[in-house]
KELUMLUM-951531 format. One line per 8 residues: for each residue x, y, z of C-alpha. Coordinates in nm, 3 decimals. Example, Ala and Ser with C-alpha at 12.3 -4.5 7.8 and 13.67 -1.06 7.14 Angstrom:
<pts>
1.230:-0.450:0.780 | 1.367:-0.106:0.714;
</pts>
This chain:
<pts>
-1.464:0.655:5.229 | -1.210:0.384:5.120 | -1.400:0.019:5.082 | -1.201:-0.298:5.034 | -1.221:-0.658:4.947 | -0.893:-0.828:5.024 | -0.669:-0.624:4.940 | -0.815:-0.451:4.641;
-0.991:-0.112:4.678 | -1.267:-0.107:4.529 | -1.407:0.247:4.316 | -1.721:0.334:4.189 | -1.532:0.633:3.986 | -1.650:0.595:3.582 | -1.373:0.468:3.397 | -1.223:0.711:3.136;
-0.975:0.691:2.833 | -0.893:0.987:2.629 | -0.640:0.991:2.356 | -0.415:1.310:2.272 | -0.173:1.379:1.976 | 0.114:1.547:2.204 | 0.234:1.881:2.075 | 0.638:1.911:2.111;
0.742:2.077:2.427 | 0.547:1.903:2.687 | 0.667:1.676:2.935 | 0.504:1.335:2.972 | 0.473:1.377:3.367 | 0.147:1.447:3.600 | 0.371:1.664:3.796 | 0.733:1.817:3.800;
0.799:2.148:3.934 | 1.106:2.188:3.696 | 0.894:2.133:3.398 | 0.786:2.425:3.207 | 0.466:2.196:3.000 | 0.322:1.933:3.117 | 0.083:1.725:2.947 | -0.182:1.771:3.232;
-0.163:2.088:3.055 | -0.301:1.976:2.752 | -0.614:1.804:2.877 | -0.682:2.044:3.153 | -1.068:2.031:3.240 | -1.149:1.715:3.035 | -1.298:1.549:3.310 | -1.344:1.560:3.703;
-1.154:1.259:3.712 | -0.797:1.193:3.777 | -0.615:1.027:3.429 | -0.313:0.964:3.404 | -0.062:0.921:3.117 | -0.027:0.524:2.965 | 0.364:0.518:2.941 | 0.534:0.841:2.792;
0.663:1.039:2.515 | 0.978:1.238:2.533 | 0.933:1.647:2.508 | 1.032:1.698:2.159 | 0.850:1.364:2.040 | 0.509:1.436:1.915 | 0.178:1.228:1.910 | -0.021:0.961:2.026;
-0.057:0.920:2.420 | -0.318:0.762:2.633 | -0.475:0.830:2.940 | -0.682:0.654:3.193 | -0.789:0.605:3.524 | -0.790:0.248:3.458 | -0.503:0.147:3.634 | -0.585:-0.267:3.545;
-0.588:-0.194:3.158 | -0.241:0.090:3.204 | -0.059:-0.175:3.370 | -0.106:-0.465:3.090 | -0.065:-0.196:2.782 | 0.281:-0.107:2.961 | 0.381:-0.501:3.020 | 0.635:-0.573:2.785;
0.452:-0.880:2.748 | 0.144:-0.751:2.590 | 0.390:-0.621:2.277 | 0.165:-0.342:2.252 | 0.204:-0.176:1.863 | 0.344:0.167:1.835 | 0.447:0.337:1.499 | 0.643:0.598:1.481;
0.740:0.821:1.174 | 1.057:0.916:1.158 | 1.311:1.181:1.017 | 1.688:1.164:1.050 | 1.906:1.460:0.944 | 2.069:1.209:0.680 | 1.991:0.996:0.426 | 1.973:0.633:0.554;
2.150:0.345:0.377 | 1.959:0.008:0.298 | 2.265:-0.123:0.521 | 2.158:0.045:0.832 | 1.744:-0.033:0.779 | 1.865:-0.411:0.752 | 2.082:-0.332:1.071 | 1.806:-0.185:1.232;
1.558:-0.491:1.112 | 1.827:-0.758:1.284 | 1.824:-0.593:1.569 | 2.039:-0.292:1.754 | 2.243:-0.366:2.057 | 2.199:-0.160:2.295 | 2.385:-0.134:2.606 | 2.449:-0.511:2.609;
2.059:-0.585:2.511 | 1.926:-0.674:2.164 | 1.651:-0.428:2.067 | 1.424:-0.569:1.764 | 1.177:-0.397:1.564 | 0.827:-0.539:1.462 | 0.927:-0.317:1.109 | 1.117:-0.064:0.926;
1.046:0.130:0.581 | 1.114:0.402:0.420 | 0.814:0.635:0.392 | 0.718:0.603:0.052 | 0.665:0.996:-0.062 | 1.031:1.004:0.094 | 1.276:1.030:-0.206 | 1.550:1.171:0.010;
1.581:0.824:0.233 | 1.562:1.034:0.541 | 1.191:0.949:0.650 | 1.119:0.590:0.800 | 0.784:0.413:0.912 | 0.929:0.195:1.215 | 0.722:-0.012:1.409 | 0.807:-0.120:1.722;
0.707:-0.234:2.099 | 0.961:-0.219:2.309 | 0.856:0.095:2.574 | 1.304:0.170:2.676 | 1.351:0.491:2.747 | 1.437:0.724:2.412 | 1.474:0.338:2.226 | 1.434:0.491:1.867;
1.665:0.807:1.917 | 1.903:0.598:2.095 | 1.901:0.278:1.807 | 1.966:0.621:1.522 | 2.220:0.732:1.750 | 2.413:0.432:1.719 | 2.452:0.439:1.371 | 2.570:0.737:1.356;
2.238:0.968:1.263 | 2.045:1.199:1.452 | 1.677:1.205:1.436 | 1.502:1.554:1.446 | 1.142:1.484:1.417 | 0.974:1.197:1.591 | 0.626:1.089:1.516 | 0.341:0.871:1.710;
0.103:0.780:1.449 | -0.059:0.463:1.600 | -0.055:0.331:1.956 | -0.279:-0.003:2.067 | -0.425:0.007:1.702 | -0.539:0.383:1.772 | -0.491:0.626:1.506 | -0.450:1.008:1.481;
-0.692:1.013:1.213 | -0.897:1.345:1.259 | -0.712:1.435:1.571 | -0.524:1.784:1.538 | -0.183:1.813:1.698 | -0.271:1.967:2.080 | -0.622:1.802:2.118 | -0.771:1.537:2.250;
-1.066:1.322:2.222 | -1.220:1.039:2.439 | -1.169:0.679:2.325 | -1.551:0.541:2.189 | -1.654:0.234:2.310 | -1.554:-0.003:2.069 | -1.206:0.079:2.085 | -1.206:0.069:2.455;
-1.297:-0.286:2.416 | -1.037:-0.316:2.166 | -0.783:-0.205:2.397 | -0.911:-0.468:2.664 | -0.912:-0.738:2.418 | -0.510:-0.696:2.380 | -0.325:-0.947:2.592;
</pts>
């Protein structure tokens, strides 16, 4: 049965919100045919409900993703007005100069639109200038590889260690976990 109110349905399905740390070689997508991996993949079985991916991750990016069936709380994490904060780790296949981190701090053009960063570092083990902590909320398409790309580096290793104040802390690469409570009303508290 379908009940409505207006012109909202109205579900009495439980809510759920699981968080996985994406393994490269899946596709962010609930269905292609043309795709080899999907992330569905990953979570297979984890629970009778329908989730679905909270924005997406690239195939050869690896970490943090969210699902939900929360449509309400998917749509205001993806607004570009809620700024949500993602950091990513980094690693070029060259040495970046101080000149292109400031660069990359003022803000890239890109295709006639200014992209700014919340923050860039180097990581600090990172002697070879070729890691970088960059923080950053803008959800474009491939924005990181594409900002690199216009400096003239590549990146080959790109890293989602926080999302929405979620960590990967004790999450392996592949798995998954549901979100506890608290940090489900984290998540809600965002604007």
């Amino acid at each position: 049965d379908k009940v409505q109110y207006g012109d909202q349905t109205l579900s009495d399905e439980r809510k759920r919100y699981l968080l996985l740390n994406k393994q490269k070689g899946y596709v962010t997508t609930t269905k292609d045919p043309h795709a080899k991996n999907t992330v569905m993949e990953l979570i297979e079985g984890a629970c009778k409900e329908r989730i679905y991916p909270v924005g997406r991750l690239d195939r050869n990016t690896t970490g943090l993703l969210l699902f939900t069936n929360d449509g309400e709380l998917a749509k205001k994490l993806m607004h570009p007005r809620s700024r949500v904060n993602k950091l990513y780790h980094v690693i070029v296949d060259q040495p970046v100069s101080k000149a292109d981190m400031a660069k990359i701090a003022s803000g890239v053009e890109l295709e006639g639109e200014i992209i700014e960063v919340d923050g860039i570092e180097y990581v600090e083990d990172a002697s070879d200038r070729r890691e970088i902590g960059m923080e950053i909320h803008s959800g474009q398409n491939r924005v990181i590889r594409r900002i690199f790309e216009s400096l003239g580096y590549k990146v080959t290793k790109l890293d989602r260690v926080i999302y929405a104040g979620l960590t990967k802390k004790n999450l392996p690469r592949g798995k998954w976990r549901f979100l506890s409570e608290q940090e489900v009303i984290n998540l809600k508290k965002l604007r």
